[in-house]
N, C-alpha and C positions, 0 to 999 in steps of 0.2 A: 429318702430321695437325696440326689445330690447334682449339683448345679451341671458336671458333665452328662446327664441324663438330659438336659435343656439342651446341649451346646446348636442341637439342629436348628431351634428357634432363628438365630443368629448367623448359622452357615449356610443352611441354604441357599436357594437361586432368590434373586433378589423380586419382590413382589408375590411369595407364597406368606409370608407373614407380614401382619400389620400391628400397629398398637392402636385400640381403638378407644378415645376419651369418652368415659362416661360418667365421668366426675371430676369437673374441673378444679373444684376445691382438695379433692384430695392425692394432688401431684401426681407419682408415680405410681399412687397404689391407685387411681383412679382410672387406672388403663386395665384394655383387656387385652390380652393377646388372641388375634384372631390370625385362624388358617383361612385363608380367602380362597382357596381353590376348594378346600374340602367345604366351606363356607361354614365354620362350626368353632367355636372357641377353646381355649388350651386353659384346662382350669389349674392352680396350683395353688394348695388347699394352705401351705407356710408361707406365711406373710411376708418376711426374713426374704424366704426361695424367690419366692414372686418379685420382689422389689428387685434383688440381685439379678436375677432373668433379665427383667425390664431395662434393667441401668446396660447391661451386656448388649440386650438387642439394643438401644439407644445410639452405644456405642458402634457398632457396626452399622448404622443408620438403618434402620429396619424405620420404614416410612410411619407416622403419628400422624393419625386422619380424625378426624371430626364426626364423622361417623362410619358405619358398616361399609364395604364396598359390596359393591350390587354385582 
């Protein structure tokens, strides 16, 4: 896998992806990415991948919720 395989996470229309905290102690890796239209989570099994994703979507403000959106 490789990070332009993510780049959608990050480019899409704004409000189909979210970062959702489910471990506040453990920063960045403590997020999930979730698809809120499909309602279903983006899993990436490299820890490395996943952090770099996170930090990109962060970057492009991909909104960080507190919990699931309904």
């Amino acid at each position: 896998m490789s990070l332009d395989e993510f780049r959608y996470l990050w480019e899409t229309p704004e409000g189909r992806y979210v970062l959702v905290i489910v471990d506040k102690m453990a920063g960045d890796g403590g997020l999930v990415i979730y698809d809120a239209f499909g309602r279903s989570a983006e899993l990436i099994d490299d820890d490395d991948l996943h952090d770099e994703v996170v930090r990109r979507m962060r970057e492009a403000r991909v909104p960080v919720m507190d919990d699931f959106p309904k």
